[in-house]
C-alpha positions in Angstrom: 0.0 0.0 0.0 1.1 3.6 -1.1 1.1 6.1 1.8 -0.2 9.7 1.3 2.1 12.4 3.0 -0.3 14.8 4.1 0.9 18.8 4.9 -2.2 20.2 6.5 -5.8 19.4 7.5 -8.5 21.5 8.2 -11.8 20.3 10.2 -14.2 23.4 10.2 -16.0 24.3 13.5 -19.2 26.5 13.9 -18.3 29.7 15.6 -21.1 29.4 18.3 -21.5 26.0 19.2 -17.6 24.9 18.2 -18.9 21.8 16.8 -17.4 19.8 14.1 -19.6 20.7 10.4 -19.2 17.5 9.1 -16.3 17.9 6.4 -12.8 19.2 6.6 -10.1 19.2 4.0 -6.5 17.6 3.9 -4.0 19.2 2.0 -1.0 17.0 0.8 2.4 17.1 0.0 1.6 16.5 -3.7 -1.2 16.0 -6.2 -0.3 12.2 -7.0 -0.7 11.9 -3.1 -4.2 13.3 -4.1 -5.2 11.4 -6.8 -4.8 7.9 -4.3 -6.8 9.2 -1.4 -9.4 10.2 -3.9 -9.1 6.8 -5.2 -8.8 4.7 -2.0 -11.0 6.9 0.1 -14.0 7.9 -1.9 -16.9 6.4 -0.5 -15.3 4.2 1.9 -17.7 3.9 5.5 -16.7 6.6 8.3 -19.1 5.7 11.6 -21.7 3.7 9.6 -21.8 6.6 6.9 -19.9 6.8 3.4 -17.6 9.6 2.8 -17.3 11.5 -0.1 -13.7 12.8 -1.2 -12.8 14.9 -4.2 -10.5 17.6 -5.1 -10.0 21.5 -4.4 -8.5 23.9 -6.5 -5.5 25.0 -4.3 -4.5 28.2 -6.3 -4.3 31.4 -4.7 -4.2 33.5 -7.6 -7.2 31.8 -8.9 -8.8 32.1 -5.9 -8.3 36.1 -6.2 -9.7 36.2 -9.3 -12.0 33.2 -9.1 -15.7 33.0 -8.8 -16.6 34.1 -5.8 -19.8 35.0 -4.8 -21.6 37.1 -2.3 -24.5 35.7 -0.3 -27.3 38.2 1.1 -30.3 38.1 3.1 -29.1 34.9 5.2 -31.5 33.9 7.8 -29.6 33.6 11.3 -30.0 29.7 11.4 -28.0 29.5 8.0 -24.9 28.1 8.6 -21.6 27.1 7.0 -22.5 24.0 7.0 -26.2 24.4 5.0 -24.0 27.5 2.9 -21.8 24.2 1.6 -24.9 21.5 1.5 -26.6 23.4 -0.7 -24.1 25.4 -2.8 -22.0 22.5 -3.3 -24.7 21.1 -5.6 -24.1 23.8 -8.6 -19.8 23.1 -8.3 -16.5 22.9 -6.5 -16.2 25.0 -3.4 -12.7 25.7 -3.4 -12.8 27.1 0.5 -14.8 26.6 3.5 -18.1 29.1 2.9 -17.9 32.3 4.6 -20.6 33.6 7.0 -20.2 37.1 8.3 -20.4 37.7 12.5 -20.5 39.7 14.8 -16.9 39.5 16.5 -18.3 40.2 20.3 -21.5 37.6 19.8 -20.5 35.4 16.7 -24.1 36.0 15.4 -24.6 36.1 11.9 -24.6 39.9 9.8 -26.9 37.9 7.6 -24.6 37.7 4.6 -21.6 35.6 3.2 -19.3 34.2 0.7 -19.0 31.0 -1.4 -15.8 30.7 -3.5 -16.1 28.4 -6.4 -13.2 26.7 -8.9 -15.4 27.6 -12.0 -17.3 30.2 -12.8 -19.4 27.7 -14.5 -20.1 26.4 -10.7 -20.4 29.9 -10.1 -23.0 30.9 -12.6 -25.2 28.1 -12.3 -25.5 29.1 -8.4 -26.5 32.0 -9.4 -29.0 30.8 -11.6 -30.2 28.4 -8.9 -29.9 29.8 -5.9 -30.8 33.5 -6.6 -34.3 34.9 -5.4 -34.9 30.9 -4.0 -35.6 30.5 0.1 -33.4 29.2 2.2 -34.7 29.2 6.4 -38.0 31.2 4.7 -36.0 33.9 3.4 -35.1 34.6 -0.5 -31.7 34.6 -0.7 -29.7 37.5 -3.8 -26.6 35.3 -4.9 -24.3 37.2 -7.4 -20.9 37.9 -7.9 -18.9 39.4 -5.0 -16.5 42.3 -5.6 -13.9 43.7 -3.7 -14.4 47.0 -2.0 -11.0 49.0 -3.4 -12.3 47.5 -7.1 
């Protein structure tokens, strides 16, 4: 058996209730590393439940000037969590969704930030998700732009 050198891992936690979200990412030491754990790990059984495993795009630069798209009108139950359930559907989330808080009480601002590794994914978010409820309120999905832009 092959082993995987892994440089990094990342296990999100909600801000309020510090409770694991239910994915995480590993970063390794190099893509062929990658390509095995996709291989070998992809739907194997964690606790009675399969996992699913599948790449990230790891690029920076791309990431700057990716598609990356600005969530408004979040309902306060909306979490990181139900921001990568559901926008994981239209594409590769490249990073861990982004929900706005309030630093003092960790309570949402009510908007947020999805970065995609297309803007194929990106677009048909938009075209999904835009004006449609999520927690009873209609969310605006579009592109996000930087504030010195």
């Amino acid at each position: 058996m092959n082993s995987m050198l892994v440089l990094n891992v990342h296990v999100p936690k909600d801000r309020v209730t510090f409770t694991h979200q239910g994915y995480g990412f590993v970063e390794f030491i190099s893509e062929d590393d990658a390509d095995y754990a996709i291989k070998i790990l992809n739907m194997i059984k964690l606790y009675g439940k399969p996992i699913r495993v599948n790449k990230a795009s790891a690029d920076k630069k791309q990431m700057d000037i990716g598609a990356n798209l600005f969530i408004g009108n979040l309902a306060p139950e909306v979490d990181e969590k139900m921001m990568y359930d559901t926008f994981s559907a239209f594409g590769v989330i490249v990073q861990t969704p982004k929900i706005m808080r309030d630093l003092d009480t960790g309570v949402s601002k009510g908007f947020g930030f999805v970065n995609y590794g297309s803007f194929e994914g990106a677009d048909a978010a938009i075209e999904g998700m835009n004006g449609q409820f999520l927690c009873n309120r209609a969310v605006s999905v579009g592109f996000a732009y930087r504030k010195d832009a």
